[in-house]
N, C-alpha and C positions, 0 to 999 in steps of 0.2 A: 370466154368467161373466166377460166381457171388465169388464165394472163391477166384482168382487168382485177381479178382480186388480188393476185402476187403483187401487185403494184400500188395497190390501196395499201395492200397491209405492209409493204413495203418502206411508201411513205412515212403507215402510222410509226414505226417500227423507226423511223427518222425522226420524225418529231418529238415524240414521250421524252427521248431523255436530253434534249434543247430545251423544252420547254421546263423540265424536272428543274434542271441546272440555271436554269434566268430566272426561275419567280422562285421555286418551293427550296431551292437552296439557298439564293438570297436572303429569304426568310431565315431558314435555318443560320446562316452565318449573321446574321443582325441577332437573333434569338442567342446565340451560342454566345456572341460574344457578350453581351449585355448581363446573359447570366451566370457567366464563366466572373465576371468582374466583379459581381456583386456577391456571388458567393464566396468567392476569394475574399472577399471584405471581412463579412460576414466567420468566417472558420477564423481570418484572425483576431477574431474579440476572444478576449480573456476566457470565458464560458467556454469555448469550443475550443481551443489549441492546444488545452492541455492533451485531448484526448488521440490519441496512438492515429486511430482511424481518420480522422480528421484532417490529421499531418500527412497520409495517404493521401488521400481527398484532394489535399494541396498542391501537390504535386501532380496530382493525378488532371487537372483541373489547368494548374501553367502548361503541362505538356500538351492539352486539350486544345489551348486557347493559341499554341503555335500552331498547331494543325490546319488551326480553320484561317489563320491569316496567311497561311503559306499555300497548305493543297485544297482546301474548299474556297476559295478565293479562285487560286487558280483553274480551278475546273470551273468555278463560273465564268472564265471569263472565256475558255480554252473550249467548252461544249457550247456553251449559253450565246455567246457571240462571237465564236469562232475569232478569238483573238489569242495567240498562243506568247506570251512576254518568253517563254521559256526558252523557244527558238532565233532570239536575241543574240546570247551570249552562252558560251560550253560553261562557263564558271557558273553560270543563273541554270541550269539543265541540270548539273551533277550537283548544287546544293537544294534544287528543288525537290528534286526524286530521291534526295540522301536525309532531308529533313520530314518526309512527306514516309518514308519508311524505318524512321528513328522512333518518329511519335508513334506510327500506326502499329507499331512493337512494343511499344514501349508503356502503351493503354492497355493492354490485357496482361504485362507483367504487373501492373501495380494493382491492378482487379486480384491478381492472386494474390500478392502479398499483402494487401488488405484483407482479403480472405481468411490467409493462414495466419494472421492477427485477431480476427472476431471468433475463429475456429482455437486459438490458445484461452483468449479471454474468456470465453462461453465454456472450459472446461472445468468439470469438477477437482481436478488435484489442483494444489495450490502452487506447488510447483512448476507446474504448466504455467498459470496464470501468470508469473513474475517473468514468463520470458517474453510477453509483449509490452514491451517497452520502448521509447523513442531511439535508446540506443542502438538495437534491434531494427529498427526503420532505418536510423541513419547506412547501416551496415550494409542490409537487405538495399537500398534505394543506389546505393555506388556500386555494388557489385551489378546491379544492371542495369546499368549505363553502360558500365566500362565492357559489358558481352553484350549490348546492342551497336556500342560503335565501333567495336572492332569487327563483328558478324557482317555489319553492312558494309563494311568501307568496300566492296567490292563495288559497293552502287557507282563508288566516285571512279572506279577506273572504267567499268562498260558502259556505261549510258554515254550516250555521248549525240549531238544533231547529225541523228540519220537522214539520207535525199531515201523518201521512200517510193517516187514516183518522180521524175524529169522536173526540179522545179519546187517539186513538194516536199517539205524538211519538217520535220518532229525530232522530239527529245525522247528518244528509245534508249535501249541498251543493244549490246552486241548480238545479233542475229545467229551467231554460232549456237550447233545444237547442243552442244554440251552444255553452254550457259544458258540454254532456253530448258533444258532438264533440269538442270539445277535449281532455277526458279523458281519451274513448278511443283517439284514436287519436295523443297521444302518449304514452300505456302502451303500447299498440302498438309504435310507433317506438323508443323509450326501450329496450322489453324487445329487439326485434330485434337492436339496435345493439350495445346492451351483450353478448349471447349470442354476436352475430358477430366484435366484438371478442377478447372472452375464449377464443373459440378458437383463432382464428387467434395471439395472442399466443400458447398454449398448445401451439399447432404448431411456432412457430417456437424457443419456450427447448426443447420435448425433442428438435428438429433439432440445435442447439446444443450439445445435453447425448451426445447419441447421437456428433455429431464428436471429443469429448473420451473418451468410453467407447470410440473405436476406434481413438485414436491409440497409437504403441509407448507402455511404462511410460516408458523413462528419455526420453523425448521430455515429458513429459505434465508436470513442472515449469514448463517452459518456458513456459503456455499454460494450464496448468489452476489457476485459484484459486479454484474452487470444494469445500471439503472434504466429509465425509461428512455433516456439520449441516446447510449446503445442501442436498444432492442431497435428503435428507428434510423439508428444509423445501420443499422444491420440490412433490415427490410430495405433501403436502396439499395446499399451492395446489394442485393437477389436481385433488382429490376437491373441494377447497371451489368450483370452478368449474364442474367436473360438477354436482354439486350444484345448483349456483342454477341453470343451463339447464334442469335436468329439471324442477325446482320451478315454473320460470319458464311452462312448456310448460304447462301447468294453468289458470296465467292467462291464456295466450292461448285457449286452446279457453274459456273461461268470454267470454272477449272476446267472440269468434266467434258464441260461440250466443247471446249477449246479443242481439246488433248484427240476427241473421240474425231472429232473432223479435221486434224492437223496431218495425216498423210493421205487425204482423200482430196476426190475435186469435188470441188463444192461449187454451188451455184451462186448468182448475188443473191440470192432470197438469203440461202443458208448461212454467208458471208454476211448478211444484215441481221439475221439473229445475233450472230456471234460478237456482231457488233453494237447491236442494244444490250446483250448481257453482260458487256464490260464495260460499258458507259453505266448500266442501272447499278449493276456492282459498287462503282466508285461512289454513286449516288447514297446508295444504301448504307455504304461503309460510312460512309460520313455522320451517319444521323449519330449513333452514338454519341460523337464527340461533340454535338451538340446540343444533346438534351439533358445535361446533370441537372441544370436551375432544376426544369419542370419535373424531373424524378423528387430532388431533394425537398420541392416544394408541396409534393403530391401526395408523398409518403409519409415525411415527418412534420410532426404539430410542432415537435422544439423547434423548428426551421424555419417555420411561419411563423409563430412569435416573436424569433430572433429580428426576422425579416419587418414583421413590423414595428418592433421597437427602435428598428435602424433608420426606419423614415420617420418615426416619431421624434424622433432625435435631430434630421436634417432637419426638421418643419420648427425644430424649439417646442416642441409640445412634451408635456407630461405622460408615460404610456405607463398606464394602469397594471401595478404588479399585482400580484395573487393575494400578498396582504391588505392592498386597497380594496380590492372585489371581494373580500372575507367582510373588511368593516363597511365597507356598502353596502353585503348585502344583513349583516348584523342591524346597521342602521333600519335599514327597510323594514324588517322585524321589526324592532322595535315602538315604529311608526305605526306597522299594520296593528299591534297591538294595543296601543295607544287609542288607536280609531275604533277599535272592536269595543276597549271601555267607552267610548264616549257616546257611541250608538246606544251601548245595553243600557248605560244610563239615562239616557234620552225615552228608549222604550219603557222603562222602566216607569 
């Protein structure tokens, strides 16, 4: 009995992340990119590039939209139907897994430096507030580049198509144990850091935001330069933050049980957990980089306006600004009032 269930759950424990990777990542990758594109559109109209976070956004968004035609592509196609393109060529293997951990670094530095921009902007001295600036981005945006691809270039010398069984070939890195320490436990550190950062930043801009929601109205000039695009561009940054800690939290328990059964014999049962919690990890890690649209969509009103004023515009239609819907509804008034004379005179 305890056999026929090891091998029930065995199976399922085969299936989940096949199936995850053919249909619920597909989704996700048509999803990502569709909204990856349109936002992109969208942030560069006039309205929205002026703004610091934005130009984040932008960025944050091209590095998003490599991610998923590079390593969410390839894991579809590498879990979903066991078609590995990577085990082709060593030059396609060292740029897959060196672009695939360029971006996957490169998303949770720009979460903070978004961050530490809504955390200057949201502050009461005014001096604070003059140092978020684009200039500031541009700075902030090249210095981490330049310590993501120098940090990784190691990818490009150990990975390389390993035979891991008579026959059977994948795109690993070097089996040595010093570079299998090294990996892990600065994913470890790397993941930590970055999680404890982005909250504590995220502590500190909605303390900031909270001092301005309680100051008097006619006081609140003097101190608040933050408008209503902000406070909603803010509220994604918190979900695109949540987001990557929770996501993040996956990878570490995959760490964990890696590292904790790495000098033990394991059984295939145990071997096929360790193997659905690094396939679901990848799965997991992924969704971030594909959900800005339905954040930026879900959160912010300016953004769905934006958004439909961009299809009003493909269609040739007129889309109704705030001064038409004032004298419309001014008109209507004026109407309903008209009809109230003409009733009282009639009763009359």
């Amino acid at each position: 009995m305890s056999s026929t269930a090891n091998s029930y759950y065995y199976e399922l424990l085969t299936i989940i992340p096949i199936y995850l990777s053919r249909y619920v990542s597909s989704v996700l990758y048509i999803v990502g990119n569709i909204g990856n594109l349109l936002t992109i559109s969208l942030f560069l109209q006039k309205s929205w590039r002026k703004n610091v976070c934005v130009f984040y956004f932008l960025v944050c968004l091209l590095s998003n939209t490599i991610y998923i035609n590079s390593s969410v592509i390839g894991s579809i196609f590498t879990i979903g139907f066991n078609i590995d393109l990577t085990i082709s060529s060593v030059v396609l293997c060292k740029l897959y897994v060196y672009i695939s951990y360029l971006c996957s670094a490169f998303f949770p530095i720009i979460l903070i430096l978004a961050s530490i921009d809504r955390l200057l902007i949201s502050s009461q001295n005014v001096d604070t507030r003059l140092y978020s600036s684009k200039r500031l981005a541009y700075f902030s945006i090249s210095i981490a580049i330049f310590i993501c691809v120098v940090f990784y270039f190691h990818v490009l010398i150990k990975f390389n198509i390993q035979e891991i069984y008579p026959g059977v070939f994948i795109c690993y890195y070097d089996l040595s144990k010093f570079y299998l320490a090294f990996s892990t436990y600065s994913d470890i550190i790397l993941i930590v850091i970055i999680s404890f950062v982005l909250v504590i930043l995220s502590v500190l801009s909605f303390k900031n935001v909270r001092h301005i929601q309680t100051v008097p109205r006619q006081e609140r000039r003097q101190i608040r330069t933050m408008n209503k695009k902000d406070f909603q561009l803010l509220r994604c940054l918190y979900i695109h933050n949540i987001m990557f800690i929770i996501c993040s939290i996956l990878t570490l328990i995959n760490i964990g049980y890696g590292t904790a059964i790495k000098y033990q014999t394991v059984t295939p049962f145990e071997q096929a957990i360790q193997t659905f919690l690094t396939l679901l990890s990848i799965f997991v890690h992924s969704i971030p980089f594909c959900t800005s649209f339905i954040i930026f969509i879900s959160m912010s009103r300016a953004f769905r306006l934006e958004l439909k004023r961009f299809f009003y515009r493909i269609y040739g239609k007129h889309f109704p600004t705030m001064r038409d819907e004032n004298n419309h509804q001014q008109v209507s008034s004026r109407k309903n009032i008209e009809l109230r004379r003409v009733v009282s005179t009639i009763v009359a």
